[in-house]
C-alpha positions as CSV (number, residue, x, y, z in Angstrom):
1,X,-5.6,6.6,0.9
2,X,-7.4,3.5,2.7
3,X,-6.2,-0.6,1.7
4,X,-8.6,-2.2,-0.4
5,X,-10.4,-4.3,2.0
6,X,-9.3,-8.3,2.3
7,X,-12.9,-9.4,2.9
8,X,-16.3,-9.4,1.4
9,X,-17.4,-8.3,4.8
10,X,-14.9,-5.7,5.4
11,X,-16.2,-4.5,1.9
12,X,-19.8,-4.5,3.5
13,X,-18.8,-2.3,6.5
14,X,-16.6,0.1,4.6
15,X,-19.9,0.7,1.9
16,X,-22.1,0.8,5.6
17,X,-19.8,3.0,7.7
18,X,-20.5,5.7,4.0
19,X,-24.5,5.3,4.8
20,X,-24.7,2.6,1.7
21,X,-26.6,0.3,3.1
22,X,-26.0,-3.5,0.8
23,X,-26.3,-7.1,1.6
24,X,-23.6,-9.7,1.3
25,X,-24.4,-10.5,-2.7
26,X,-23.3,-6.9,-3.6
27,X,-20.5,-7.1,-1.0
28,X,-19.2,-9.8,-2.8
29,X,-19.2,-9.1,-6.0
30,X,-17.4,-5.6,-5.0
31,X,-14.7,-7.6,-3.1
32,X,-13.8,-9.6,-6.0
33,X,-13.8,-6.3,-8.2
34,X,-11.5,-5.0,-6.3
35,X,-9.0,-8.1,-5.5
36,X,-9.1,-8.7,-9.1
37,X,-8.9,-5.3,-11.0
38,X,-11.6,-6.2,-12.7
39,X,-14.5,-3.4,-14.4
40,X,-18.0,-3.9,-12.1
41,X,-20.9,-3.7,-14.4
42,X,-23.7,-2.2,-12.2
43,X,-27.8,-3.0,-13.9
44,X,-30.8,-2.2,-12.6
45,X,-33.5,0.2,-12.5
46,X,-33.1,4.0,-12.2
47,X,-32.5,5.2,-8.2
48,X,-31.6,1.9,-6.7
49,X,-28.3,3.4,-5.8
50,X,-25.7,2.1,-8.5
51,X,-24.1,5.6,-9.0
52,X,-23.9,6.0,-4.7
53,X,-21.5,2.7,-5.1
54,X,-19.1,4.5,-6.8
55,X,-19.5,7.4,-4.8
56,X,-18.8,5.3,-1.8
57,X,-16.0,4.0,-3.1
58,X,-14.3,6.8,-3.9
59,X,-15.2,8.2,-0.7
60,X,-14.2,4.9,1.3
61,X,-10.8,4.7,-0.5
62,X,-9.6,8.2,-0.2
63,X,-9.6,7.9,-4.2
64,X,-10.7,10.9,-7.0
65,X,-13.9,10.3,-8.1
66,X,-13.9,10.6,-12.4
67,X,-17.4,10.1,-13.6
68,X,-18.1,9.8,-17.5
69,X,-21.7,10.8,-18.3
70,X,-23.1,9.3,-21.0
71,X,-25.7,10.6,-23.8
72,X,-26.6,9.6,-26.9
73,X,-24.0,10.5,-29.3
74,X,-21.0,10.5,-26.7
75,X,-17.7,10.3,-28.8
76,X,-14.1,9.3,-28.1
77,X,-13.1,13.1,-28.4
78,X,-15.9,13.7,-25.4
79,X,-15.0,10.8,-23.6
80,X,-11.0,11.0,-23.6
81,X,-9.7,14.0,-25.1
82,X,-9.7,16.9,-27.4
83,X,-7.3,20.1,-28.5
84,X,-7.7,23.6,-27.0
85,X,-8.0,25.2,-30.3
86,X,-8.2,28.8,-29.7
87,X,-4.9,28.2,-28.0
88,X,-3.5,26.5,-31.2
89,X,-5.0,29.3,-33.3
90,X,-3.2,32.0,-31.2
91,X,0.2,29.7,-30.8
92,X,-0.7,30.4,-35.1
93,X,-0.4,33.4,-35.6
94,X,2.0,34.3,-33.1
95,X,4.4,32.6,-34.8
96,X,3.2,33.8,-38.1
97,X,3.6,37.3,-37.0
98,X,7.4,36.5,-35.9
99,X,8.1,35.9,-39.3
100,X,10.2,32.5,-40.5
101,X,8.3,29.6,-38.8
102,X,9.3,26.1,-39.1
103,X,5.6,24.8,-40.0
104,X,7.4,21.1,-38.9
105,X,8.2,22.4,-36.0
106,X,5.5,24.4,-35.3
107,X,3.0,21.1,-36.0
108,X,4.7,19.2,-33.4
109,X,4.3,22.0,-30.8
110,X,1.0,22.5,-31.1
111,X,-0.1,18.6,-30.9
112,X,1.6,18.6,-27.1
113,X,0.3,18.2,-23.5
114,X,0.6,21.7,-23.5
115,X,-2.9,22.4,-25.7
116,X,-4.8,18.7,-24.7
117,X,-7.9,19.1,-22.9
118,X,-8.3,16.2,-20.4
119,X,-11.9,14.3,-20.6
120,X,-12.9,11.2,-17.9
121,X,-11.2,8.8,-19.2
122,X,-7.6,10.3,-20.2
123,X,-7.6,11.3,-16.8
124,X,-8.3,7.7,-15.3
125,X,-5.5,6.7,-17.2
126,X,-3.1,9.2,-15.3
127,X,-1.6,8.3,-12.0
128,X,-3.7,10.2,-9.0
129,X,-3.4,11.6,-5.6
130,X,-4.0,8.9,-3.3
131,X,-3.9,6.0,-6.0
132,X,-6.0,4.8,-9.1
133,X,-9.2,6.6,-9.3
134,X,-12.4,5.4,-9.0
135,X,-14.5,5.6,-12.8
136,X,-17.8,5.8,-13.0
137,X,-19.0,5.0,-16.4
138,X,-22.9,6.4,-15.8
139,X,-25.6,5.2,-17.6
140,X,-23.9,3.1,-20.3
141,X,-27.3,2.4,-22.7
142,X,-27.5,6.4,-23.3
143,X,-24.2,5.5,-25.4
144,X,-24.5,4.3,-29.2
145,X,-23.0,1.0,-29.9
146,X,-19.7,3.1,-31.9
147,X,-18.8,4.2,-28.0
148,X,-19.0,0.7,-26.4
149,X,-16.7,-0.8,-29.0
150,X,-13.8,1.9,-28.5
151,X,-14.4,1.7,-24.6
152,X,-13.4,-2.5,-25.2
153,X,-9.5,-1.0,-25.6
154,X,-10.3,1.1,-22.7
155,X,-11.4,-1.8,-20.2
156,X,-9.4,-4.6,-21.7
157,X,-6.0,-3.1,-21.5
158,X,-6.7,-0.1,-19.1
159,X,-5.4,2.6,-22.2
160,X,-6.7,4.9,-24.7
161,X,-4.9,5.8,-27.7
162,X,-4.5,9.5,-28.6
163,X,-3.8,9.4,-32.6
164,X,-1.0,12.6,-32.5
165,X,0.4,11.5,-29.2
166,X,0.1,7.8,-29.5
167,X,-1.4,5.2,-26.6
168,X,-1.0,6.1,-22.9
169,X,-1.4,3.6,-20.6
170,X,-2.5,3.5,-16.6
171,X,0.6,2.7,-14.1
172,X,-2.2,1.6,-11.9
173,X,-5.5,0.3,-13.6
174,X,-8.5,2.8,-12.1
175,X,-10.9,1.1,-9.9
176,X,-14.3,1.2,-13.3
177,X,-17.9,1.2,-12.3
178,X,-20.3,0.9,-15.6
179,X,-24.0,1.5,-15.1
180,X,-27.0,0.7,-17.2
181,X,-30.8,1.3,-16.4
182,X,-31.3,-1.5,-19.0
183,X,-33.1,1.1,-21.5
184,X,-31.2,-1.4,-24.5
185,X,-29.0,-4.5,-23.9
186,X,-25.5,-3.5,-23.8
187,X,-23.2,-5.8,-25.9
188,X,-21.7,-9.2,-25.2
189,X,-18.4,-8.4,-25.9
190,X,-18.3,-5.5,-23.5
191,X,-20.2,-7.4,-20.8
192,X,-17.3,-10.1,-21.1
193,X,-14.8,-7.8,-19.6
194,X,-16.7,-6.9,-16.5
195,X,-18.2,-8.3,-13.2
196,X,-21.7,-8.2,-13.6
197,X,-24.4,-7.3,-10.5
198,X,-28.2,-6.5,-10.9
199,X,-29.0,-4.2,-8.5
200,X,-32.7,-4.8,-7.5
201,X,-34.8,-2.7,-5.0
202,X,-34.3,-3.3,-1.4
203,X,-36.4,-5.9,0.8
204,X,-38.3,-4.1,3.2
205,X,-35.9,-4.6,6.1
206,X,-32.9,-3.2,3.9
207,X,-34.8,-0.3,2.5
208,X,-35.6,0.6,6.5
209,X,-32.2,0.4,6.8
210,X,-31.4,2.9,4.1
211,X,-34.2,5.5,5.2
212,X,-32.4,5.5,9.0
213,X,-28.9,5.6,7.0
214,X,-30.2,8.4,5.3
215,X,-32.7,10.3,7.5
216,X,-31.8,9.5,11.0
217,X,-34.3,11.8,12.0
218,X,-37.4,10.0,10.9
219,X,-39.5,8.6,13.5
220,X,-39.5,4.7,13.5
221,X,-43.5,4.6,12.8
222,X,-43.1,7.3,9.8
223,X,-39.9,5.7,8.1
224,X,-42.4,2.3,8.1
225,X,-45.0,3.7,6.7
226,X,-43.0,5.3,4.1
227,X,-40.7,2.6,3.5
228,X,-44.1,0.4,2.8
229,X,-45.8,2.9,1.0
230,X,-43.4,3.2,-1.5
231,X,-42.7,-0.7,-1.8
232,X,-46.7,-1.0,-2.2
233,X,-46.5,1.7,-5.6
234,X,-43.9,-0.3,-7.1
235,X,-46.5,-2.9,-7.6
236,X,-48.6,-0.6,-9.5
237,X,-48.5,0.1,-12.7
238,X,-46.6,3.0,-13.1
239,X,-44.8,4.3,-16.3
240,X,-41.7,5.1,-13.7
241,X,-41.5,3.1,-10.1
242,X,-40.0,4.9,-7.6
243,X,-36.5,3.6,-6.7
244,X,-34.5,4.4,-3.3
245,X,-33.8,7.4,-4.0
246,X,-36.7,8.8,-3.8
247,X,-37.8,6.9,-1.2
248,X,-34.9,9.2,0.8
249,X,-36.2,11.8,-0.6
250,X,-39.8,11.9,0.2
251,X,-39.0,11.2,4.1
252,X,-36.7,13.8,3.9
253,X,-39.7,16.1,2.8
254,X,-41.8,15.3,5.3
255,X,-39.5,15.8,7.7
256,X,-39.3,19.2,6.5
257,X,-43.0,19.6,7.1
258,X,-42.9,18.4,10.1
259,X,-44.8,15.6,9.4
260,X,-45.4,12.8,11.9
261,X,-47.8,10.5,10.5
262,X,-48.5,10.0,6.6
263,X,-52.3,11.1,6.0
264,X,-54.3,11.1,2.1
265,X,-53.6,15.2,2.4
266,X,-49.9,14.6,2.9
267,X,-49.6,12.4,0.7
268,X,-51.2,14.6,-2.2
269,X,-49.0,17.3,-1.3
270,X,-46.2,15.5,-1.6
271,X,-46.7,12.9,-4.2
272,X,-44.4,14.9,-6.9
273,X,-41.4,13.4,-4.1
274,X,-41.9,9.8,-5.3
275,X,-43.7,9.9,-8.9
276,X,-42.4,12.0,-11.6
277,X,-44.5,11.7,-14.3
278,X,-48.1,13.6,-14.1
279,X,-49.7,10.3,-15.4
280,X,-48.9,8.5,-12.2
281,X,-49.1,10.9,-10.0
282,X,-52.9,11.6,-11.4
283,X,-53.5,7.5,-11.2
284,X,-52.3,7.3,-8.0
285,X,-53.7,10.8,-6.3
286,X,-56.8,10.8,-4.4
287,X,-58.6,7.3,-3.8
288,X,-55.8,5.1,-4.9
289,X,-53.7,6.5,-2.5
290,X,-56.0,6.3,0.6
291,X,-56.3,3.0,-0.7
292,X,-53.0,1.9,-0.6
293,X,-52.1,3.9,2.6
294,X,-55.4,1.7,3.9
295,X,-54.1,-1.3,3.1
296,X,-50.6,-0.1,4.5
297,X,-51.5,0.3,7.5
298,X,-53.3,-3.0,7.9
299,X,-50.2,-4.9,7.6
300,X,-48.0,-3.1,9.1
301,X,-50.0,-3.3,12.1
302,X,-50.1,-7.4,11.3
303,X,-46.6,-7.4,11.5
């Protein structure tokens, strides 16, 4: 287990020596998440690396990583726990086929630790190898309002309340990471308990930074025109921009290929990297993108 770090820019080096590359804004607001126990609501749009903050964190730390899914219709039995009943059923009739069973006794046996199936957050609330875990509440507005009320017990008081077993609190409050791709506004009440950070897409220094991070192999004039590429579709409009992640992803393609240079054929080859919806990858294909590669180019060669 690693000390939480006593400075924003200690924060910044631990997140950078993970290959998260993040400026002092987000360092910041991680410090003071971390001196103060405090939940760090993450917003943004899709790919710009709010999950990998948790994941560095976790990594950083030395702490278990707990990450909570969310989807429409996510319940508290989903979310915290539920009962293994088969193994109830057969604890049943096992002791209906000894004869004589105290059904009192019986009831309180079967509603133990023995038969609970641990979900995300029951097991943040437990204490952890190496400390209090990091959780990663992902994607937040997937939830129904319902969820984000019961999770106000959760990341007010850092316990959930089991209904046979009663409330069960954390020794140590877990280190919570919420994130939203701002699909719906997520309530007031909820927000109130939290930290709050936008995470926007990179500059294009920063996103450089990422791309060598990430694919140290690139060459310095590919990883540019990548880089710029990309930052020049998410001025179109697309139905989905592409977001950092596939930025990595595409230069890790064409490093596969063996690609030096981007070219209009490349780039049609490999357009399903960055775009994945067929509407923007048919708007963009072909002229557009000679276009854009075009104007690319011209600046980057300004520069």
């Amino acid at each position: 287990m690693t000390a939480i770090p006593a400075s924003i820019d200690a924060v910044v080096k631990m997140l950078t020596d993970q290959d998260y590359v993040s400026g002092r804004d987000l360092g910041t607001v991680v410090f003071l998440a971390l001196k103060l126990g405090r939940p760090l609501f993450l917003e943004g749009e899709a790919g710009v690396g709010k999950t990998e903050i948790a994941k560095a964190l976790a990594s950083a730390l030395g702490r278990r990583l707990i990450r909570l899914q969310c989807y429409e219709g996510l319940d508290a039995a989903s979310a915290v726990c539920d009962w293994n009943f088969a193994a109830q059923m057969i604890a049943i009739r096992t002791a209906e086929a000894g004869g004589g069973a105290d059904r009192d006794a019986l009831r309180a046996e079967l509603f133990t630790e023995d038969y609970l199936i641990e979900r995300p957050l029951l097991a943040a609330m437990r204490p952890q190898p190496g400390g209090a875990p990091v959780l990663l509440i992902d994607e937040l507005d997937r939830t129904d309002e319902p969820f984000e009320a019961f999770l106000l017990e959760a990341l007010s008081d850092f316990q959930v309340t089991i209904p046979e077993l009663g409330t069960i609190k954390a020794p140590e409050p877990p280190i919570v990471i919420l994130t939203s791709n701002r699909t719906r506004e997520v309530h007031d009440a909820l927000k109130r308990r939290c930290l709050y950070h936008w995470v926007d897409y990179p500059s294009f220094e920063r996103e450089m930074e990422i791309v060598h991070a990430r694919a140290p192999e690139a060459a310095e004039t590919l990883s540019r025109e990548v880089v710029a590429f990309v930052q020049k579709l998410r001025t179109e409009d697309l139905f989905k921009k592409p977001g950092v992640a596939e930025t990595i992803d595409w230069a890790k393609c064409l490093l596969a290929l063996d690609v030096i240079a981007l070219s209009p054929e490349v780039i049609a080859d490999t357009l399903g990297a960055i775009l994945k919806y067929q509407d923007d990858i048919q708007k963009i294909a072909g002229s557009p993108a000679k276009q854009i590669l075009d104007e690319v180019r011209a600046e980057l060669a300004e520069a």
